[in-house]
C-alpha positions in Angstrom: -53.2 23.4 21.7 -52.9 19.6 22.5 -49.3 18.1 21.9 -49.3 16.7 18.5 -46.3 14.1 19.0 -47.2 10.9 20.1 -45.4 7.9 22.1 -46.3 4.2 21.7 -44.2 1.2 23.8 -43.8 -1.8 21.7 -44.0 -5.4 22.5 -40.2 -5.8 22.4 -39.6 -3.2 25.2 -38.4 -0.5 22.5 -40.4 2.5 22.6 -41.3 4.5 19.0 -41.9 8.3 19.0 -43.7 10.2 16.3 -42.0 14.0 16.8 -44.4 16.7 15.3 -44.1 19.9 13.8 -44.1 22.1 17.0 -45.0 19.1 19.1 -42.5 17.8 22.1 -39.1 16.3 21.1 -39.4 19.1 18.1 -37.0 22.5 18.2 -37.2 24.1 15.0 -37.2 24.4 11.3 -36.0 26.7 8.8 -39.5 25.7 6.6 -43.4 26.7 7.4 -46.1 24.7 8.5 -48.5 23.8 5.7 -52.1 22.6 5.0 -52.5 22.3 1.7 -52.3 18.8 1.2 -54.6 17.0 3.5 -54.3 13.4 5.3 -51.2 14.9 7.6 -51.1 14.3 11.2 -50.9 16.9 13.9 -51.2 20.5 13.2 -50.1 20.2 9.0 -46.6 19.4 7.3 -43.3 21.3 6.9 -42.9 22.6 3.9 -40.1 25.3 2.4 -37.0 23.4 3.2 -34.3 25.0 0.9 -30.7 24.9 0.4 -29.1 25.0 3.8 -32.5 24.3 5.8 -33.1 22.1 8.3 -35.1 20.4 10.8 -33.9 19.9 14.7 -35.3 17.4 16.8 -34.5 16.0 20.5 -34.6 12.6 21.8 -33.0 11.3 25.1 -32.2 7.9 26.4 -31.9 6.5 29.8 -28.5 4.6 28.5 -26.1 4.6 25.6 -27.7 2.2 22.6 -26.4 1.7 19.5 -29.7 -0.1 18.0 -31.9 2.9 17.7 -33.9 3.3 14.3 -34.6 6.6 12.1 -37.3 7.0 9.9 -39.6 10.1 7.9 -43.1 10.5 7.3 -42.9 12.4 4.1 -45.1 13.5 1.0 -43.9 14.1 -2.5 -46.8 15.2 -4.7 -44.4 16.0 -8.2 -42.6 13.5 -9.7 -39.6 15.3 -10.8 -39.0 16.5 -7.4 -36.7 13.7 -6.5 -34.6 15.1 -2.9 -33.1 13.2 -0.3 -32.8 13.9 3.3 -29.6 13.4 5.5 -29.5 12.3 9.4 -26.7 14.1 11.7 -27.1 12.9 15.2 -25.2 15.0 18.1 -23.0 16.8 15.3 -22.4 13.6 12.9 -24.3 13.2 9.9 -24.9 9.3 9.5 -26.0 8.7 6.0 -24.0 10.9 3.9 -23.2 8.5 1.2 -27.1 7.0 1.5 -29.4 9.9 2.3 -33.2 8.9 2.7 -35.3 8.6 -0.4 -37.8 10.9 -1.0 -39.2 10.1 -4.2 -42.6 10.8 -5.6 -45.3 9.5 -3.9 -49.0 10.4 -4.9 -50.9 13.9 -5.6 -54.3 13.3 -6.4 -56.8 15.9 -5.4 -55.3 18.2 -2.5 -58.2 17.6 -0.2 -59.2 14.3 -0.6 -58.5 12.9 2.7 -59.8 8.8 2.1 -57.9 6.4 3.6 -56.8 5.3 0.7 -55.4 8.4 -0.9 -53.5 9.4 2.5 -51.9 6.1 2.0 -50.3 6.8 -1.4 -49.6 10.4 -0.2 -48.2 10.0 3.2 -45.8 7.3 3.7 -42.6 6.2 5.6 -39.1 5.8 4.4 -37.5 2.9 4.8 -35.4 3.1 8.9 -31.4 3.8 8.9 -31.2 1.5 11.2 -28.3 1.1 14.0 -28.5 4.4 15.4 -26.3 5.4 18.5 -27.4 7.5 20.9 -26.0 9.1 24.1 -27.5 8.6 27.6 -28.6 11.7 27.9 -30.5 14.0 26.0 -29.4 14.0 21.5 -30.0 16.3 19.2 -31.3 15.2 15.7 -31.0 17.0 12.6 -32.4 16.4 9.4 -31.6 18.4 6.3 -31.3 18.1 2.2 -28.8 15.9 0.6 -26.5 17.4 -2.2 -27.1 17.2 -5.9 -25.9 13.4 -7.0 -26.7 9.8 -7.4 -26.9 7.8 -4.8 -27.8 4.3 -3.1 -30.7 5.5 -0.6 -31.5 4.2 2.8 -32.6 0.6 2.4 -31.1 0.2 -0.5 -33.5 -0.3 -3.3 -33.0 1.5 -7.4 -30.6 4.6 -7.0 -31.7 8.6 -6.9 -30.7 11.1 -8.5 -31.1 14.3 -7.5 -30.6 17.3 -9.4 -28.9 20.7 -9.0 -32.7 22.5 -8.5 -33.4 19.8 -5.8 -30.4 20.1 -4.0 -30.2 20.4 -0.1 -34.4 20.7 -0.1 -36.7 18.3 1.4 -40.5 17.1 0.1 -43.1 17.6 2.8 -42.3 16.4 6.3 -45.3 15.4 8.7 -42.9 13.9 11.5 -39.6 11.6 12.4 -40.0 8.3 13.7 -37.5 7.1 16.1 -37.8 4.0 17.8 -35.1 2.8 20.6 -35.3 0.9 24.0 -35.3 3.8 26.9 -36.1 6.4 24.5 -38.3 9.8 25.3 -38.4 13.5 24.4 -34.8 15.1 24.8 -35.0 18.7 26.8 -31.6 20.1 24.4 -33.2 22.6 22.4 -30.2 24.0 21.3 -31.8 25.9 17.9 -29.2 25.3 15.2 -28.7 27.0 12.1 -27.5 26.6 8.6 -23.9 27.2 7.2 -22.7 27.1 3.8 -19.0 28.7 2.7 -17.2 28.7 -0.5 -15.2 30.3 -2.9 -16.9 32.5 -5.7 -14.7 30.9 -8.0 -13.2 28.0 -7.6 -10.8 28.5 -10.4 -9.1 31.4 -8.2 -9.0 30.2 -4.8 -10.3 28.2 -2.0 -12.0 28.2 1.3 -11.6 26.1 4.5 -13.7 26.4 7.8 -13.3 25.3 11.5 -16.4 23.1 11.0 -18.1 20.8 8.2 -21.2 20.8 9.5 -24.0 22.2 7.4 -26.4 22.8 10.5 -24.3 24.4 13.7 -25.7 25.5 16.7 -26.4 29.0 17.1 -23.6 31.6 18.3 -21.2 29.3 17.1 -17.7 31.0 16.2 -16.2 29.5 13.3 -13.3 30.1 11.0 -13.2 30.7 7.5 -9.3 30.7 5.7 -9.3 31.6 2.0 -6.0 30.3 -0.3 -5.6 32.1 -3.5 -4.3 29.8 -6.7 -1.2 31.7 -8.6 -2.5 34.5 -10.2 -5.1 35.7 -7.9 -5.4 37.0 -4.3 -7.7 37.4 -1.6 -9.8 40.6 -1.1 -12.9 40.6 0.9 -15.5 38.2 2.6 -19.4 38.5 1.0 -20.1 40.4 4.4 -17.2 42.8 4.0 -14.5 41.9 5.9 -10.8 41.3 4.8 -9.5 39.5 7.5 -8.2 36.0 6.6 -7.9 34.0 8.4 -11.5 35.6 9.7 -13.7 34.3 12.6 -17.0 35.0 12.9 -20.1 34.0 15.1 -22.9 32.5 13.2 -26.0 34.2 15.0 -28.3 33.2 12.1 -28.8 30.9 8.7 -25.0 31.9 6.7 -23.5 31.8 3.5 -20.2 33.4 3.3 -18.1 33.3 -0.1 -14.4 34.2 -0.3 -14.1 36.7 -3.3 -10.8 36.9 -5.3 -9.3 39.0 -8.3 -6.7 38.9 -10.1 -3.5 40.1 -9.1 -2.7 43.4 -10.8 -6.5 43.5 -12.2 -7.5 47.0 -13.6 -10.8 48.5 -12.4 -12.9 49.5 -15.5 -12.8 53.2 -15.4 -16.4 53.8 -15.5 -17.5 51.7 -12.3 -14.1 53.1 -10.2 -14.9 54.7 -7.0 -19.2 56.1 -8.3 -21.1 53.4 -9.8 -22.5 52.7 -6.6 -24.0 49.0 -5.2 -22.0 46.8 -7.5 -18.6 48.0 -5.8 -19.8 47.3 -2.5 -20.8 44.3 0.3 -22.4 45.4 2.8 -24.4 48.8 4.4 -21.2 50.4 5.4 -19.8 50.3 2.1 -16.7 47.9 2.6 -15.8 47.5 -0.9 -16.0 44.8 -3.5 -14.1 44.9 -6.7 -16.6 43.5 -9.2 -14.0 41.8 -12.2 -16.6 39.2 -13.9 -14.8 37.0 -16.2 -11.4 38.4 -15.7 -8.8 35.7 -15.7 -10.2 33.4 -18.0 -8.3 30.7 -19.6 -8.3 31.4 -23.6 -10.7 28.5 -24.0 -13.3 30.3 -22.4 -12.7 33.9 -24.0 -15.3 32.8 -26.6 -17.3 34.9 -29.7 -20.8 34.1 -30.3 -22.0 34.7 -33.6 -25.7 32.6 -34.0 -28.3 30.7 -32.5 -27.0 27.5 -32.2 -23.6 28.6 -30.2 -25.6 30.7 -27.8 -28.3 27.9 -27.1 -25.8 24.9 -27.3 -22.3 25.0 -27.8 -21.6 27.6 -25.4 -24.9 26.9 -22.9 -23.0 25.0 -20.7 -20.2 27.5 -20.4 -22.4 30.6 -20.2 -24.3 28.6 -17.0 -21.2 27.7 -15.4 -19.2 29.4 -12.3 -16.1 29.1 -14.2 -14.3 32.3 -15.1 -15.4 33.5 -18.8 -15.5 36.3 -21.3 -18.0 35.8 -23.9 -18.2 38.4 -26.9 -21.7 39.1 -28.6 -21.4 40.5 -32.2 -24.6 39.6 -34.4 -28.4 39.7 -33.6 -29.1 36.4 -32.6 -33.4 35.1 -32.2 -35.3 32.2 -32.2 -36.4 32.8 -35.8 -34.6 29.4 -36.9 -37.1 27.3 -34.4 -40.2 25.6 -36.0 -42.3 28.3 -33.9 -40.6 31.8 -33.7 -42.7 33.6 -30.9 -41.6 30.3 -28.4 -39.3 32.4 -26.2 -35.9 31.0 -24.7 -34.6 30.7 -21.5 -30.9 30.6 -20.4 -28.8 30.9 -17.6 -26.0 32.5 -16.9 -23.5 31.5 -13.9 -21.1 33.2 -11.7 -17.7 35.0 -13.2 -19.0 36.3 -16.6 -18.6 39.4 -18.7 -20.9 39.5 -21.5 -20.3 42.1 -24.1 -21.9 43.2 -27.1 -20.3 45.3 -29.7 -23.2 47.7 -30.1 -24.8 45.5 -32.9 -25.5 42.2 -30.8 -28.4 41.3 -30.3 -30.6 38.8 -28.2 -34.4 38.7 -29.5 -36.9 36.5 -28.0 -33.9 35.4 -25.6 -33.8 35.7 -22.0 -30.6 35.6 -19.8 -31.4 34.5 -16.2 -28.6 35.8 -14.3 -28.2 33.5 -11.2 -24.7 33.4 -9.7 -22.2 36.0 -8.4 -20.0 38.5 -9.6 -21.0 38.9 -13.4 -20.9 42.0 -16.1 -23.1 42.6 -19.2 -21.9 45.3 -21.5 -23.0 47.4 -24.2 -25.4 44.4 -25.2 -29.2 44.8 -27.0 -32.2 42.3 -25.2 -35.8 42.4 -25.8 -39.0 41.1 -27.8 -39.5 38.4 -25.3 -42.6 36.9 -25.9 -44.3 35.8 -22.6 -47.7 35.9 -23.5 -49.8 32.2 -21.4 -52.9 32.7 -22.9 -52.1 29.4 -25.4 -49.4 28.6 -23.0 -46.5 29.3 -25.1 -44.3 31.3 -23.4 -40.9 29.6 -23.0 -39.1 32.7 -21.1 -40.6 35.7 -19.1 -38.1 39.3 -19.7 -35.3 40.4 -21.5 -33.2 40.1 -18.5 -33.5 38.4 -15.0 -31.5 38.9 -11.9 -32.9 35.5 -9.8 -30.9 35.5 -6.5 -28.1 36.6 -8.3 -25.3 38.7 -6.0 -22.4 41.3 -7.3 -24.1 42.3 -11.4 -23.1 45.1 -13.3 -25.6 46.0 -16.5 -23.6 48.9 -18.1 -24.5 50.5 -21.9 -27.3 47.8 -22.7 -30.3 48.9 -24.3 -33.9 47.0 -23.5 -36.9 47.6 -25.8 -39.9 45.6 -26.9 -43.4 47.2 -29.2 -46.0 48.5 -27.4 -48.3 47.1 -30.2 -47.0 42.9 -30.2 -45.1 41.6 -33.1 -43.6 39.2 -34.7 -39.6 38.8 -35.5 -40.0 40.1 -38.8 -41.5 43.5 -37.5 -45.3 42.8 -38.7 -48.0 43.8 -36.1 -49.4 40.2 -34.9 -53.4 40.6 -36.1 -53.9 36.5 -36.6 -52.8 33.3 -35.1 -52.1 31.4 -31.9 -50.3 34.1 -30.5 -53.5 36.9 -30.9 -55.7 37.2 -28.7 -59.1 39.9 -28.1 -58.5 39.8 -24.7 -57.7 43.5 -23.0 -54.7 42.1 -21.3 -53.1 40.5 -24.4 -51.3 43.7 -25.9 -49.9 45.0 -22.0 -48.5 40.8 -21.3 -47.3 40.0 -24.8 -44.2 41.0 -23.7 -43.9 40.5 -19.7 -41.0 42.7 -18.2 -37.2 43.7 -19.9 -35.2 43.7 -16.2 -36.7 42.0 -13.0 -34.3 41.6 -10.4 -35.9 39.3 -7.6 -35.7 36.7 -4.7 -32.7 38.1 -3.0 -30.8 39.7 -5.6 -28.5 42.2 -4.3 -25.6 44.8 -4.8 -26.5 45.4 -8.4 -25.4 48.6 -10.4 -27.9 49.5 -13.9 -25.6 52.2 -15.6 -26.1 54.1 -18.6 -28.9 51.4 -20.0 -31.6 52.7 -22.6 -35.2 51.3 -21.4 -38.1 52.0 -24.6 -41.3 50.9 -25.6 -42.6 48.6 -23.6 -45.4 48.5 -20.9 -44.4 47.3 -17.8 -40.5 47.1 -17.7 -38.8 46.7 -14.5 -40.0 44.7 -11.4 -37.5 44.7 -8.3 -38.9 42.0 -6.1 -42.0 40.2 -7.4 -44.7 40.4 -4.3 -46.0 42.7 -1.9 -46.9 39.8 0.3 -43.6 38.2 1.0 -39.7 39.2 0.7 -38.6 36.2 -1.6 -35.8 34.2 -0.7 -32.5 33.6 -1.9 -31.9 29.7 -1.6 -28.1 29.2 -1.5 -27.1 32.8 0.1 -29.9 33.2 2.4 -30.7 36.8 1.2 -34.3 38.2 1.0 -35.7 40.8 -1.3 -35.5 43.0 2.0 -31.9 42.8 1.1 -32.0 44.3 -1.7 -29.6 47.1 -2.8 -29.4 48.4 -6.2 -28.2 51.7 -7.9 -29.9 53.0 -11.4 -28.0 55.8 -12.8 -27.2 57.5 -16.3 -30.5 55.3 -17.6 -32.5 56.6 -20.3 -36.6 55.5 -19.6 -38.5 56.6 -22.9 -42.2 55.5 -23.6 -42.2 53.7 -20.7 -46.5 53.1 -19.5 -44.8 51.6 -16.0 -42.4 50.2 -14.0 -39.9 52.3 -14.0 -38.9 50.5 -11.8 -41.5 49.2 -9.6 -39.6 48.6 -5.9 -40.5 46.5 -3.1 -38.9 45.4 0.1 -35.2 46.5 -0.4 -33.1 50.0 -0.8 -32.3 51.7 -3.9 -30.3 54.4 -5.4 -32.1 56.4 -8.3 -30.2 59.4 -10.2 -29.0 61.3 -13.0 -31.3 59.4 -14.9 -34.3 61.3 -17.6 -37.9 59.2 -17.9 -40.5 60.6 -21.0 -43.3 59.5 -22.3 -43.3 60.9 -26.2 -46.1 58.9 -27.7 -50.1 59.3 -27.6 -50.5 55.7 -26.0 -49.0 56.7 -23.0 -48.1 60.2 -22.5 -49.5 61.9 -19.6 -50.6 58.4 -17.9 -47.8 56.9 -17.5 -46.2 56.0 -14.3 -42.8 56.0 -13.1 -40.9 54.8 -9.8 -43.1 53.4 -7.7 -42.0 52.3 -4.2 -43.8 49.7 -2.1 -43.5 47.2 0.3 -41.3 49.3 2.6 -39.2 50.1 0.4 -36.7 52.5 0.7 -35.5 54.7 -2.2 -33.2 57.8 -2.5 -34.4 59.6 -6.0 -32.0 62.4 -6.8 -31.1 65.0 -10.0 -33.2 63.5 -12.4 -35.5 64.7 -15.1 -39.2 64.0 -15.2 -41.2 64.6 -18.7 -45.1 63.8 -19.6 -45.6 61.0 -16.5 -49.0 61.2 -14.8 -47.1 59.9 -11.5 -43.4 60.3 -11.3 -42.6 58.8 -7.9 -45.0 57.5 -5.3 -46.9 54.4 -3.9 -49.6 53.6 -6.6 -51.4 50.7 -8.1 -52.0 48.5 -4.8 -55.2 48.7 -2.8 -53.0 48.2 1.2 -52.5 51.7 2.2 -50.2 50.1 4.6 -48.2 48.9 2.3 -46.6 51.4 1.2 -42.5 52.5 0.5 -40.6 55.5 1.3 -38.6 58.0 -0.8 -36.4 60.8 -0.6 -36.9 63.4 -3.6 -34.1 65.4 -4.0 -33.3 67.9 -6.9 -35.3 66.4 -9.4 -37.1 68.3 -12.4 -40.8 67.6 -13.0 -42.6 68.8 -16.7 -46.4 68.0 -17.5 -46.5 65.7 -14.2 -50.1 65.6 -12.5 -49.3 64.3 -9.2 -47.5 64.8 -6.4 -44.2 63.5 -5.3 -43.1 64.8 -2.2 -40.7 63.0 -0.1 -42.2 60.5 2.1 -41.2 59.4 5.9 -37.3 57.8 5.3 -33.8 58.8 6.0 -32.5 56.7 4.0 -29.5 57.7 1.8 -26.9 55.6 0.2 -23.7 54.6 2.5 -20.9 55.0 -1.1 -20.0 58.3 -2.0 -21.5 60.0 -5.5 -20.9 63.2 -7.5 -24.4 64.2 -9.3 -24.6 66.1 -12.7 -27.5 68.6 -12.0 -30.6 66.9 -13.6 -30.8 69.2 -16.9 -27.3 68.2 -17.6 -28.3 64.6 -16.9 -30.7 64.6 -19.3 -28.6 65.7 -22.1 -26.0 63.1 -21.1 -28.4 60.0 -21.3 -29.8 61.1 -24.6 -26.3 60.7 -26.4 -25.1 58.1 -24.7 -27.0 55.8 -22.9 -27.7 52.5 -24.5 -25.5 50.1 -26.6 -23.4 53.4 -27.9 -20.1 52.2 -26.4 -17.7 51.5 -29.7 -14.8 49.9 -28.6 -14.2 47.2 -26.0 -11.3 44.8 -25.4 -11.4 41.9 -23.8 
């Protein structure tokens, strides 16, 4: 392959350099090289430049200059994707307070490659001019500026990025440098991206060696954590407890100090067998999961109806601050001018949810996308996600996105397998009906997906019916999603299901990919014609790993295996250990793993299992302080 960068000397003695995507004077990215949008130079365009990413160039000088001028070659085909790139030359970013603009530029039809459309599309920012660089070979770094508003390079109207755009770039074709005595540097140092915090601010703090975002690789740094009164220190995200604690940063990092508060009690149900939730890592260093504990009285709030939930209390609910928020009514979008238009909300970092066994969230989804959060003895479903009129506003009951550290105890997840609408009437009429075959099965979408580098989650003593497809961990067989801010795949994945109740489930129960997970004491039935005898359970994929142990199988065509996907190759693996199979047609021996949890667990023999879950699995829990 030809080298795609390219070197012109100017009139004025200064020479430019356009540094290409694997071309010379490039090093590495943490993004992919892209085609999609024509009228790029070279061999396409990086794209996938999340939170923490980066680009690394290298240019050398013959001298010292100080006159040297930066400049991008960028795309930005959506107009609400407003980012901004910072410049760190040699270890110093440059434009902190003025990052590049990368503002909307022109989309048009992705392969039109006419001059004149490549114009609009692909474009140059304006130079950060003044530039120093060593005699000698420099390395060049460009990465994503923070959410804020800012003055850009040039000057020019103010950005504004927001909190989904922060620390990503737009499409980069190549950086333009221009400099007397310039040419391809020969560092090629790789460099990769660190990020460090505290979970919660509100407890403690955290202070490294370095400030850098982008550190070159095999770099030891130091990480101190200070606890504010009431709280102290316990672990690292990776497990350790040391503090002050140094580690090398072989790879793309984001470590997070976790605190508690002092003399905190463990909830007696998750103590020392409730499995991922309690721990931080594959040797089972463990991690005490508290939620909202310590909360000011200002954020120990009750939630009665739809308008607290959606706006006096949305801002609180998405926050990292600590809070305890109490459920105690059945709250639905039946008070909007259109019902069946699902809801979408987040929920940040440090919560407890609860529910008192009669709240409610119907039509409501909770995307769960921090750290360290509980949800108790709480009843969500009926979310409408159906796209055939495009009118779905939310997609399940509950979504783990990225989120780290959740416990889901006592909550109960249901939907109809025959659609209707909030009043309980079969939906035979309207937008919302459709003839389609599909319509019934994606009416309601999933009622748990955890996903894109979700991990150490524990789903305890949770009552899964009706509903078609209802549990998706990971949500492709192509590609282990990414987690943006901790760096985390889907092949990170680590979740326990235990004490869970799965009744007239058709499938999905849950569908695994990519990750490890813990499956027991749990009992799955199918009671009704619709489904009984063809339903499917636990089906493992993607290289999955899955340890399935003491649980009880009733009426599912396939209880565990590798199903639905035509890549024989793409398979999982399970371990099937002491489970109890009734009217099941297909096989489910245990498949080529040794995996097996790393925390220690005490199983009731499936049959006693069974019985348990019956009785109390779901919202049944009937007192709860908080």
């Amino acid at each position: 392959m030809t080298d795609s960068s390219s070197k012109n000397v100017n009139e004025d003695g200064t020479t430019t350099l356009k540094i290409e995507e694997n071309g010379s004077g490039f090093v590495s990215s943490t993004g992919n090289v892209a085609t999609t949008f024509v009228g790029y130079t070279g061999n396409g365009y990086l794209d996938g430049i999340t939170d923490g990413g980066n680009i690394v160039y290298t240019v050398s000088a013959t001298e010292a200059i100080t006159d040297a001028k930066i400049a991008i070659h960028y795309c930005n085909t959506e107009a609400s994707r407003i980012r901004g790139a910072l410049v760190s030359v040699n270890g110093t970013v440059l434009n902190e307070d003025s990052p590049f603009a990368m503002t909307y530029t022109f989309k048009g039809n992705k392969t039109d490659s006419s001059d004149e459309t490549v114009a609009k599309r692909w474009v140059d920012t304006a130079y950060l001019e003044n530039v120093s660089l060593n005699a000698g070979s420099n390395s060049i770094i460009v990465s994503g500026a923070p959410a804020g508003t800012y003055t850009p390079v040039g000057g020019g109207e103010t950005i504004t990025i927001s909190d989904g755009n922060s620390g990503c770039l737009n499409y980069v074709d190549y950086l333009i440098v221009s400099g007397k005595g310039i040419d391809y540097g020969t560092d090629t140092t790789k460099y990769v991206s660190l990020s460090y915090a505290s979970e919660n601010t509100t407890a403690g703090s955290v202070e490294s060696s370095v400030t850098a975002s982008a550190i070159a690789e095999n770099s030891d740094v130091t990480f101190t954590a200070t606890a504010n009164s009431g709280w102290k220190f316990e672990c690292w995200s990776d497990g350790s407890t040391s503090n002050p604690y140094t580690k090398t940063i072989s790879e793309s990092s984001y470590i997070f100090a976790h605190f508690i508060p002092e003399n905190y009690t463990v909830p007696t149900e998750i103590d020392g067998y409730m499995g991922y939730a309690t721990v931080t890592n594959d040797s089972a260093a463990g991690y005490t999961i508290t939620g909202g504990a310590g909360a000011i009285s200002d954020n120990r709030v009750t939630i009665s109806d739809y308008t607290a939930l959606t706006s006096t209390y949305k801002d609180l609910l998405a926050s990292d601050v600590p809070a305890i928020i109490f459920i105690d009514s059945v709250i639905s979008t039946a008070s909007q001018s259109n019902p069946l238009l699902s809801v979408k909300l987040n929920v940040g970092s440090n919560k407890t949810i609860y529910g008192n066994g009669t709240g409610q969230l119907r039509n409501i989804e909770f995307v769960v996308e921090g750290e360290n959060v509980i949800i108790r003895n709480l009843k969500l479903g009926e979310v409408v996600s159906w796209d055939g009129y495009t009118k779905s506003g939310a997609d399940d009951a509950l979504s783990l996105n990225g989120a780290t550290h959740v416990w889901v105890d006592h909550c109960e997840f249901q939907s109809h397998l025959t659609p209707q609408d909030l009043d309980g009437n079969e939906i035979t009429s309207g937008d919302y009906y459709s003839t389609d075959e599909k319509w019934k099965k994606d009416f309601y979408d999933g009622l748990l997906d955890i996903k894109n580098g979700s991990t150490w989650i524990t789903i305890s003593n949770c009552y899964f019916h009706d509903h078609w497809k209802a549990c998706l961990c990971a949500s492709g067989d192509a590609t282990a999603n990414t987690n943006t801010t901790t760096g985390a795949t889907d092949k990170d994945m680590r979740i326990t299901f235990v004490n869970n109740y799965w009744k007239d489930i058709n499938a999905r129960q849950p569908l695994f990919r990519w990750g490890k997970a813990h499956i027991f004491n749990s009992y799955f039935v199918s009671s009704v014609s619709e489904i009984s005898g063809q339903s499917t359970g636990i089906n493992c994929r993607a290289g999955s790993e899955l340890y399935i142990d003491n649980n009880t199988f009733e009426n599912i065509k396939t209880p565990i295996g590798y199903y639905n996907d035509e890549s024989a190759s793409n398979t999982g693996y399970w371990v099937n250990e002491d489970n109890t199979f009734t009217n099941c047609t297909n096989s489910v021996a245990s498949s080529s793993t040794s995996y097996k949890p790393p925390y220690i667990w005490t199983p009731k023999p499936a049959s006693e299992a069974k019985t348990y879950v019956q009785s109390n699995a779901g919202a049944t829990l009937t007192s709860l302080s908080y």
